[in-house]
TORDOGU-189073 format. One record per atom (N, C-alpha, C, O): residue in three letters; x, y, z. Coordinates in steps of 0.05 Angstrom, whole numbers, plus 5000, padded with zeros to 4 digits. Atoms other than C-alpha are relative to their C-alpha. Last residue first. Layout:
AlaXYZ/...
end
This chain:
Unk502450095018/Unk933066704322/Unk498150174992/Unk496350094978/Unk501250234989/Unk938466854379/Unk498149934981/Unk496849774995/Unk502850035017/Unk942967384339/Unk499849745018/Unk501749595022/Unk500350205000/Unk948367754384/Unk496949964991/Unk494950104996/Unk499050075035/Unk949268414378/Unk499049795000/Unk496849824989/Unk502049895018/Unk946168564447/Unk500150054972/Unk498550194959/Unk498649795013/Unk951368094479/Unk497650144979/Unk496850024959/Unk499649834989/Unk948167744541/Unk501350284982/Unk501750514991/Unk503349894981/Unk943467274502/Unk501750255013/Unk500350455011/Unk501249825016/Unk951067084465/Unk496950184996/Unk496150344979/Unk497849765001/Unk953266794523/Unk499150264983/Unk498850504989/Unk500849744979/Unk947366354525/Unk502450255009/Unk502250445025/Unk502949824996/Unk948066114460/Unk499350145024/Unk498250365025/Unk499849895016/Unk955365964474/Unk497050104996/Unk496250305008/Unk498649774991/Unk954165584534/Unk500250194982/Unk499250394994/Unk501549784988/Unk949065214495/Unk501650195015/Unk500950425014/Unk500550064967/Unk955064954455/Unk496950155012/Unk496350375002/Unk498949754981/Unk953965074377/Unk499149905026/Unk496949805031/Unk502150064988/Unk954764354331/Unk500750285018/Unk503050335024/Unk498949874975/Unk958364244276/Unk497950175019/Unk495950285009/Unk497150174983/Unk955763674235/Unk501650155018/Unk503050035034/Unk498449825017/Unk948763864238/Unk503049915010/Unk504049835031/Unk497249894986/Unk945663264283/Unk501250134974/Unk502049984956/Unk497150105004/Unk939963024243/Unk500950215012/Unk500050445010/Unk497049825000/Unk932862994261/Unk501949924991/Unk502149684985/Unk497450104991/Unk925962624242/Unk502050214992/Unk502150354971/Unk498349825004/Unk919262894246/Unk501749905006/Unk501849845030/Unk498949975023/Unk914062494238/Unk501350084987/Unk501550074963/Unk501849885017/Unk908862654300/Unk501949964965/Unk501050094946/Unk501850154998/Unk913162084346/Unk497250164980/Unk495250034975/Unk499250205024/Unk919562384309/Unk497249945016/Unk495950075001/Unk499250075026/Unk918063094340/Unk499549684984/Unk498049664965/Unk502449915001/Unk916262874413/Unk499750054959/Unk498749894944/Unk501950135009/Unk922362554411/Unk496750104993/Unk495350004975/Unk499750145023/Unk925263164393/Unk499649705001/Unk499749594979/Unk501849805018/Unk922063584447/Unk500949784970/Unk499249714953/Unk501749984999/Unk924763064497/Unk497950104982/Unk495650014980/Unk499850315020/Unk931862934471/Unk495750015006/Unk494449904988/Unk498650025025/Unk932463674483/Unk498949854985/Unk498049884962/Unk501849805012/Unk930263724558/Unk499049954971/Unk496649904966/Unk502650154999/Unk934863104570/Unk497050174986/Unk495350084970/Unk500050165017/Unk940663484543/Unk497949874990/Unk497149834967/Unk499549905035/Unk939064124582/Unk499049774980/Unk496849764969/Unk501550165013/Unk938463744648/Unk499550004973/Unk498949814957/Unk499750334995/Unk945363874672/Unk497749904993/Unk497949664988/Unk498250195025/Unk944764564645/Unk499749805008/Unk497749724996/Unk501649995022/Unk937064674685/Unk502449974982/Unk501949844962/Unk501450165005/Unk940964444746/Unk497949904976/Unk496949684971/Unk498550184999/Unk947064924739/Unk497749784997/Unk498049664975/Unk499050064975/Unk942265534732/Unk501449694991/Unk500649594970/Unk501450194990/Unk941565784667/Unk500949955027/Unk503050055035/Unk498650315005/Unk944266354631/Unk497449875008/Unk495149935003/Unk499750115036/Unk943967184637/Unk499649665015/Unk500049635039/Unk497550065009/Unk941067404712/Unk499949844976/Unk498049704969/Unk498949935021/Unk935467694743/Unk502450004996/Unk503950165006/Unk500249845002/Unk931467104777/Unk502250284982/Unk503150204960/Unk502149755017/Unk927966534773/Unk501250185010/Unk500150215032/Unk499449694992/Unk933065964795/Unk497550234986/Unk496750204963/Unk498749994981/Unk931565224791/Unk499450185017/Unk498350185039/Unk498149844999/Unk925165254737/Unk502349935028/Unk500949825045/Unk500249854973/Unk921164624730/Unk502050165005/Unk504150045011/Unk497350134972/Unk921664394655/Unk499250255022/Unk498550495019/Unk498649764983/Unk916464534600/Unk501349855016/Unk501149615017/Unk497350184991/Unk914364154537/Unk501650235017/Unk503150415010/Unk498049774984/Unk907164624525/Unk502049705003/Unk500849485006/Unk499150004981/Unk903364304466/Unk502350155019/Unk504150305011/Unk498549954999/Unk898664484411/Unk501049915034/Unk499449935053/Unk499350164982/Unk893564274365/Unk502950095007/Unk504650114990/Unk498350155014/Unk891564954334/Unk500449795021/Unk500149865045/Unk497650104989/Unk885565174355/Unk501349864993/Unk500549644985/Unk498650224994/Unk880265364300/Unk502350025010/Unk504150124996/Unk497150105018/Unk877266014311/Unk500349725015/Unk499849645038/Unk501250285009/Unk869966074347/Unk502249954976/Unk501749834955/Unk501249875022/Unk871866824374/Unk499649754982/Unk499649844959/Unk502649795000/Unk872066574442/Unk499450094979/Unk497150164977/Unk502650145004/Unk876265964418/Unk497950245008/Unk495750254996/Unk500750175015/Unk882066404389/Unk497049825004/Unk495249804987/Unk501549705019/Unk882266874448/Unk498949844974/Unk496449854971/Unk503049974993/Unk883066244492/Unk497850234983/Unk495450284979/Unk502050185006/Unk888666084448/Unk497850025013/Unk495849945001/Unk500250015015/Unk891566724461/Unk499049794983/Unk498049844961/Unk501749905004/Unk891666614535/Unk498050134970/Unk495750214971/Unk501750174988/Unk895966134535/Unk497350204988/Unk495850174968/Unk499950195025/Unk901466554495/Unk497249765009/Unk496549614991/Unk501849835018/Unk898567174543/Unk500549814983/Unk498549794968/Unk502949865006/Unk899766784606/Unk498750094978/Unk496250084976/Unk500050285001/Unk907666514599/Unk495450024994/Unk493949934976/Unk499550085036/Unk908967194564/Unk499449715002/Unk499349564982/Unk502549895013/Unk906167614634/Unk500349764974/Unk498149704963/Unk500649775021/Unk910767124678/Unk498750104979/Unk497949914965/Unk498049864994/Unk911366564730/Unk501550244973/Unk503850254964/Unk500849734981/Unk904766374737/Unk502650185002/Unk502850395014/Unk497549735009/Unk904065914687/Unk499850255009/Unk498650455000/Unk498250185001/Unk898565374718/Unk502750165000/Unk504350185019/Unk497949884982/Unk894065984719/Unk501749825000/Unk503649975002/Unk499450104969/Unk888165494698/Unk501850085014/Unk502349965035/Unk502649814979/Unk885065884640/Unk500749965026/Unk500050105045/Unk501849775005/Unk889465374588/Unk498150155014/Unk495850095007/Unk498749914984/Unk892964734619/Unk499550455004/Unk499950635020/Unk500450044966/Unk889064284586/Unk501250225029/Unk500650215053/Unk502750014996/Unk888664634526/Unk499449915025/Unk497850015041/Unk500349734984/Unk896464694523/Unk496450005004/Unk496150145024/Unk502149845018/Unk896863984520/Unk499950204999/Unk499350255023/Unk503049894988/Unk902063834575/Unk498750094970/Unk499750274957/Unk500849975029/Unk908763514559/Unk497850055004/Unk496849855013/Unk503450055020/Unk912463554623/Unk500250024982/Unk502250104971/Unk501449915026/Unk920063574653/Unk496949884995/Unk496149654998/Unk502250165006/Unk922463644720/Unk498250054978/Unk496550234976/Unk499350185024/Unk928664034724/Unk498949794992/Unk500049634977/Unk498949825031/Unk927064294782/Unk502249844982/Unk504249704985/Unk497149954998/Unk922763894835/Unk501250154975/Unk499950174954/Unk498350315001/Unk915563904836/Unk503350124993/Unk504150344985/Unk498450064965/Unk910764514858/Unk501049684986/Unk499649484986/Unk502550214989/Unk909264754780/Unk502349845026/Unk504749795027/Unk500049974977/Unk911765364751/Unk499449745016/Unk497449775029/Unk502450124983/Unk913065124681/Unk500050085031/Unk501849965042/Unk499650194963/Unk918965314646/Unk496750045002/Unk495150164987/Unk501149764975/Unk917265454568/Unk501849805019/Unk503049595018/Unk497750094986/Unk917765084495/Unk500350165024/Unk500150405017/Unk499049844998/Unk911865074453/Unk501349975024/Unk500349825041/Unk497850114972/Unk910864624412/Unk499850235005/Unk499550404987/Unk498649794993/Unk904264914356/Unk502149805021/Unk500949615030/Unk499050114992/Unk900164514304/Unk502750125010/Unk504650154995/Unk502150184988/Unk894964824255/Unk501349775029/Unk499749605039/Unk498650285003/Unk898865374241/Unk497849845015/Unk496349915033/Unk498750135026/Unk895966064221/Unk501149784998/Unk502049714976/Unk502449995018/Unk891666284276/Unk500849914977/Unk499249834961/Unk501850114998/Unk897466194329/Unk497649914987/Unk496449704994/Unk498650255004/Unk902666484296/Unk497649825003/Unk496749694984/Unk499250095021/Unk897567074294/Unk501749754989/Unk501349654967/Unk502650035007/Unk896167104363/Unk500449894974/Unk500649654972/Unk499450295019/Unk904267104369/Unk496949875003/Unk496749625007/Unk498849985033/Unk903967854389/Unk499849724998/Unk500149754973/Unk502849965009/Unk899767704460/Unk500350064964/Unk498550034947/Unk502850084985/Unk905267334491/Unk498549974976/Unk498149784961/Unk501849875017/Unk911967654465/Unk496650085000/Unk495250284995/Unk502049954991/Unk916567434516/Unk497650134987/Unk496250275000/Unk499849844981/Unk920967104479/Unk498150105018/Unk496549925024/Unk502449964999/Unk917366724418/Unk500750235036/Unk499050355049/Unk500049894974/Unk923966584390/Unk497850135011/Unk497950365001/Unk500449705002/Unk921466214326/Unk500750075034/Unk499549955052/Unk498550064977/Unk923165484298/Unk500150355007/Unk501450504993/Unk498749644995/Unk918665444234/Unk500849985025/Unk499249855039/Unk501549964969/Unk917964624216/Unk501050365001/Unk503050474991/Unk499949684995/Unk919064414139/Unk499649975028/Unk498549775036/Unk502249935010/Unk919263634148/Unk501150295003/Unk503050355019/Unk500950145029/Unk925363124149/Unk498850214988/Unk499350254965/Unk502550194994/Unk928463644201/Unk500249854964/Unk501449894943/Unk502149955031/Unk935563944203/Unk498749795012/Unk499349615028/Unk501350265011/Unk939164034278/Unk497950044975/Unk496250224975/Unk499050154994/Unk944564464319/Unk498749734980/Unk499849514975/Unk497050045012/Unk942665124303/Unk501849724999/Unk504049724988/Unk498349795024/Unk935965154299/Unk502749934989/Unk503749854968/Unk502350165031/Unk933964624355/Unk501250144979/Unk503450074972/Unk497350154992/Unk939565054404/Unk499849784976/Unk501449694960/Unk497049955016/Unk935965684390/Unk501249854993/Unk502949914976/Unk501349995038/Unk928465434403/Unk502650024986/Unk503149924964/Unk500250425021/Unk932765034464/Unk498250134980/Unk497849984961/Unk496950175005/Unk935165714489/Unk499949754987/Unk501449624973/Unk499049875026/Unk928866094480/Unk502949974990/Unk504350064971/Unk502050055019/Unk924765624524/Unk501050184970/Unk500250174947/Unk498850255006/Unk930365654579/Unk498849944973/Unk500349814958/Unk498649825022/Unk930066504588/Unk499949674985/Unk500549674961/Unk501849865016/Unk926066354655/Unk499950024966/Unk497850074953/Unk502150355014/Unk931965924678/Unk498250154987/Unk498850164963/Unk499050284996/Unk935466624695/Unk498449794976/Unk497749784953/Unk500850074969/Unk931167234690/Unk501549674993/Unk500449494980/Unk500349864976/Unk933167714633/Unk499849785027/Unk500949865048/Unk496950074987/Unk933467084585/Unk501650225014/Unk504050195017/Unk498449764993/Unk925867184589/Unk502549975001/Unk503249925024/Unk498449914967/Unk921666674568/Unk500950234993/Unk500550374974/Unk500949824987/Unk917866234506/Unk502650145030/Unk504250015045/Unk499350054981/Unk920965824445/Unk500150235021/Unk501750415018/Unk499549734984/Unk916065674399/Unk501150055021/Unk499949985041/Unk498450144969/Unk917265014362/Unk499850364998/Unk500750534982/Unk497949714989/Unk911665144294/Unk500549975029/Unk498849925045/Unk499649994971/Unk908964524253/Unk501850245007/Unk503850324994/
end
């Protein structure tokens, strides 16, 4: 299994999908191998992730008219050709890369989007106040999702703040994954 975590930490909330691939990483060991990859805005580069795992998370905001900080678990197949992710090129081309996959009669990996409804979209380091206060919840979401496919966590015993991960999004030294 591969947790991809999609955005821009250029644009606010946008950036959220590469804060919880970071936060997973640093904060938590699995039962099972899993690869935990900053998928940033990459899009059309993680074709290849794509063609090589049979089973993809992938971690995003979601445009979608409902309140912010409203979380889904969407198939990405269902949600695939339909513009749903309208709020940037990297939310489109990782979608869109499974469509490349079935036009050329490749096997799709089973894969899901676990997105939250953005607050703020625009350019600034962090999160907005509503996307921390949901953070936690966000979290416990992707990792149930986890143990219901077989995957059980543990709490590393010291643990990095997300403030701290997103601090370190603003220092161009700084390693996010």
């Amino acid at each position: 299994m591969v947790i991809i975590g999609i955005g821009n930490v250029l644009q606010k909330d946008d950036g959220l999908g590469v804060y919880a691939a970071t936060y997973l990483n640093e904060n938590y060991t699995f039962s099972q191998e899993i690869q935990i990859i900053n998928g940033g805005v990459e899009g059309i580069h993680l074709l290849n992730i794509l063609e090589e795992n049979d089973h993809i998370v992938i971690l995003d905001c979601l445009q979608l008219n409902d309140a912010p900080a409203s979380i889904y678990a969407i198939p990405a197949q269902e949600i695939s050709g339909y513009g749903l992710n309208n709020g940037g090129a990297h939310e489109i081309g990782i979608l869109q890369c499974m469509d490349m996959l079935e036009l050329q009669g490749k096997e799709i990996p089973e894969a899901i989007v676990i997105g939250i409804v953005p607050g703020e979209v625009t350019f600034e380091f962090g999160l907005s106040k509503v996307l921390v206060d949901a953070f936690e919840g966000y979290i416990s979401v992707v990792l149930q999702y986890l143990n219901k496919h077989g995957i059980q966590h543990t709490k590393k015993e010291t643990l990095t703040a997300l403030t701290e991960i997103m601090d370190r999004a603003k220092d161009p030294s700084g390693v996010m994954i």
